[in-house]
C-alpha positions in Angstrom: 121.0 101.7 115.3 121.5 105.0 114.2 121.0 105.3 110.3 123.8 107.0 108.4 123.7 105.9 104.9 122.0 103.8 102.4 123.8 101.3 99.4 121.8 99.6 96.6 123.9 97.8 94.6 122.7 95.5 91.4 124.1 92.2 92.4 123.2 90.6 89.4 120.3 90.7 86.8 117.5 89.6 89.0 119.0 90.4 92.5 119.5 93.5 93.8 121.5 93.8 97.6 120.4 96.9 99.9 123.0 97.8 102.7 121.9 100.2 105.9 125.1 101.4 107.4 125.1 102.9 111.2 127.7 104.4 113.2 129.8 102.1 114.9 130.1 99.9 111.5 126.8 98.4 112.3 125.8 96.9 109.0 122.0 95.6 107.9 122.0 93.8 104.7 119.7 92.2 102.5 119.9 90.4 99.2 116.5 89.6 97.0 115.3 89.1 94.0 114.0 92.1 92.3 112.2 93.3 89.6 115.0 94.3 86.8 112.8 97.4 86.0 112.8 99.1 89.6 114.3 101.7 91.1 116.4 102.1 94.1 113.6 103.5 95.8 111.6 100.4 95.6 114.6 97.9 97.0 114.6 100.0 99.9 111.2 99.9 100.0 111.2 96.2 99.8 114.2 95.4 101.7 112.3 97.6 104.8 109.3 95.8 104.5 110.9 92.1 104.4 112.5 93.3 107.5 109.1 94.4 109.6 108.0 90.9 108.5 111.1 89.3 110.4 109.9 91.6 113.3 106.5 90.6 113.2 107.7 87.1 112.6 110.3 87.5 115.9 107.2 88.3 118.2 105.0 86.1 117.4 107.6 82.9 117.7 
């Protein structure tokens, strides 16, 4: 998937929701619950590593 943009949206008080967008409306989201404090540099963050983690999970199933 090509990367083309990058939504963080405050989904409520304790959950934030961080949305990679590719070309060809391919859409990657993922909801968690989040420090109310953080930035939107740490959901990424946090959103990228919870998805190595399904990678990692994915091979070794």
């Amino acid at each position: 998937m090509l990367l083309m943009n990058i939504n963080v949206a405050k989904t409520t008080d304790t959950t934030v929701t961080v949305e990679f967008k590719g070309e060809g409306n391919d859409l990657i989201t993922v909801r968690m619950s989040a420090d109310p404090s953080g930035d939107e540099d740490q959901a990424v963050a946090a959103a990228l590593a919870m998805i190595r983690q399904l990678n990692e999970f994915q091979q070794t199933a």
